[in-house]
C-alpha positions as CSV (number, residue, x, y, z in Angstrom):
1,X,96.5,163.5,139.3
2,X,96.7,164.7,135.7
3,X,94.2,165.3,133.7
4,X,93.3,163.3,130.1
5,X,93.9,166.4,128.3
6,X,97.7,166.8,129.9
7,X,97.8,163.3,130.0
8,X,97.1,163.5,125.9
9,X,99.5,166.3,125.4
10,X,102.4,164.5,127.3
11,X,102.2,161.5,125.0
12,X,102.3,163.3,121.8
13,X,105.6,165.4,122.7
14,X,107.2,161.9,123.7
15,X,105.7,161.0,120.0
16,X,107.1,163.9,118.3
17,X,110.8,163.3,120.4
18,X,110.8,160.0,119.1
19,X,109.9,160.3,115.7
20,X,112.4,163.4,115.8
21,X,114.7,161.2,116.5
22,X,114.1,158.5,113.7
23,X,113.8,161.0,110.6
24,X,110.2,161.1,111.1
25,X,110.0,164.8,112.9
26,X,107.1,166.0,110.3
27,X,104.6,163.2,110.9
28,X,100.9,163.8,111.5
29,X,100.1,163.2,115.3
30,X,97.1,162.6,116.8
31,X,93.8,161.2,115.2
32,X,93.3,160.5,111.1
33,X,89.6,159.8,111.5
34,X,86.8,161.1,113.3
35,X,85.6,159.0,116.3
36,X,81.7,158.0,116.1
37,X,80.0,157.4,119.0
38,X,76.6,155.7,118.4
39,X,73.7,155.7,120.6
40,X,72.0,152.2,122.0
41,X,69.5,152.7,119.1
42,X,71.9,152.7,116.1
43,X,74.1,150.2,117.6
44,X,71.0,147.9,117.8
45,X,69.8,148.5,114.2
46,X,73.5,148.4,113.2
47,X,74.1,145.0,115.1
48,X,70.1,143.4,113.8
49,X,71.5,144.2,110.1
50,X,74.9,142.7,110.6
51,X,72.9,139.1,112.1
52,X,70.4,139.3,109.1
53,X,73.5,139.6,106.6
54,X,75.1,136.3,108.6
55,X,72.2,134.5,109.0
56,X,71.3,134.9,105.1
57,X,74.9,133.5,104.3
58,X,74.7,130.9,106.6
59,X,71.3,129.6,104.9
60,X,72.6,130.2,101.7
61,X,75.5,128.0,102.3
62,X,73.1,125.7,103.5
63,X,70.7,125.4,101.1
64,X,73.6,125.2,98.3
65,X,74.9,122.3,100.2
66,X,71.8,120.5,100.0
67,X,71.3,121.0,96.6
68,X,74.5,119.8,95.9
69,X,73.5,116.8,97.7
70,X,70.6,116.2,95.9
71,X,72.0,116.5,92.6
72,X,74.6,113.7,94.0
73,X,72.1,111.5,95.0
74,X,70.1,111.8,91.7
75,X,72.9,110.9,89.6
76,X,73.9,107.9,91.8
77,X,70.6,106.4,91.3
78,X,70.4,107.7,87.4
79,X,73.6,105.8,87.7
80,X,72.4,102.5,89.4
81,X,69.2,102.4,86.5
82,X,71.6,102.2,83.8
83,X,73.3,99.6,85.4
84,X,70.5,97.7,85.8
85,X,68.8,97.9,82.8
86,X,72.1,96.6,81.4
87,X,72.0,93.8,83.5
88,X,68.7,92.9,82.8
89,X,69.2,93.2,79.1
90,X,72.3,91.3,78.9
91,X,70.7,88.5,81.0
92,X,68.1,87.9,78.7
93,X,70.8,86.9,75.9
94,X,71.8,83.4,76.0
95,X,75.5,81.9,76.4
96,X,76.4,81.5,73.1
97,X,75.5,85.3,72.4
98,X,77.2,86.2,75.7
99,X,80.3,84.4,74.5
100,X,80.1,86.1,71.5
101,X,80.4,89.7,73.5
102,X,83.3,88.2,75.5
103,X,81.2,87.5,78.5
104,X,80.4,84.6,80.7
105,X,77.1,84.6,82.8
106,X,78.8,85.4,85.6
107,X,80.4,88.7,84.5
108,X,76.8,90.7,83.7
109,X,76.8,92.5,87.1
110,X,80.0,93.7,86.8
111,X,80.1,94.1,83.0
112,X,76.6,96.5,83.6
113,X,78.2,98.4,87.0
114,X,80.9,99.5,84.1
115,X,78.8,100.2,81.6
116,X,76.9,102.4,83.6
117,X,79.8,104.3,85.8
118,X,78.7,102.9,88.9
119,X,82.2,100.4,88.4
120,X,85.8,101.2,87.4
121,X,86.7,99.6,84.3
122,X,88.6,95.9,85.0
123,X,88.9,94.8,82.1
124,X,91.3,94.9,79.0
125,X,90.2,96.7,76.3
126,X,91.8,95.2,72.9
127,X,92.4,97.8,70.0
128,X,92.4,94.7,67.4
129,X,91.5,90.9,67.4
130,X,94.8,88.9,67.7
């Protein structure tokens, strides 16, 4: 049985044959960086920083995404006061005032859901009277 070391040498003759034969004759052979062997103890202190750095990304992430909901929720119901205090305002006007506007009664909720941005605007906008 051979040895690693003949075992080693074998392969990087059939290397250098081969690359010979392509035009590559003059290339390096063998290893371009050191090899590190770590003991248990660095490989443990190595592999507790690595989990810190991922768990601190993962509760970053997490608390970002949170936030984020938060601010979403906030603006909803920023959102949903406007609208109400629209409603409630244009309720207190009567019919002939509401007419005035361009409104009927039965519009307000809709009319204040638009107002406010909780809606999409349904209804036609006139640049000038006709």
């Amino acid at each position: 049985m051979h040895n690693t070391s003949e075992m080693r040498d074998e392969a990087q003759a059939q290397a250098l044959r081969t690359f010979a034969g392509n035009g590559f004759g003059d290339a390096a052979i063998g290893r371009t960086q050191p090899h590190v062997l770590l003991d248990s103890v660095e490989l443990f202190h190595l592999a507790r920083a690595n989990r810190s750095y991922k768990l601190r990304e993962i509760v970053e992430a997490m608390l970002q995404a949170v936030g984020d909901f938060v601010r979403q929720m906030v603006t909803r119901w920023n959102r949903q006061q406007r609208a109400r205090a629209t409603y409630l305002a244009l309720r207190g006007l009567d019919s002939r005032m509401l007419r005035d506007l361009g409104f009927h009664r039965s519009e307000l909720m809709s009319v204040a859901a638009e107002v406010a941005g909780v809606a999409d605007y349904t209804r036609a906008r006139l640049d000038r009277p006709f």
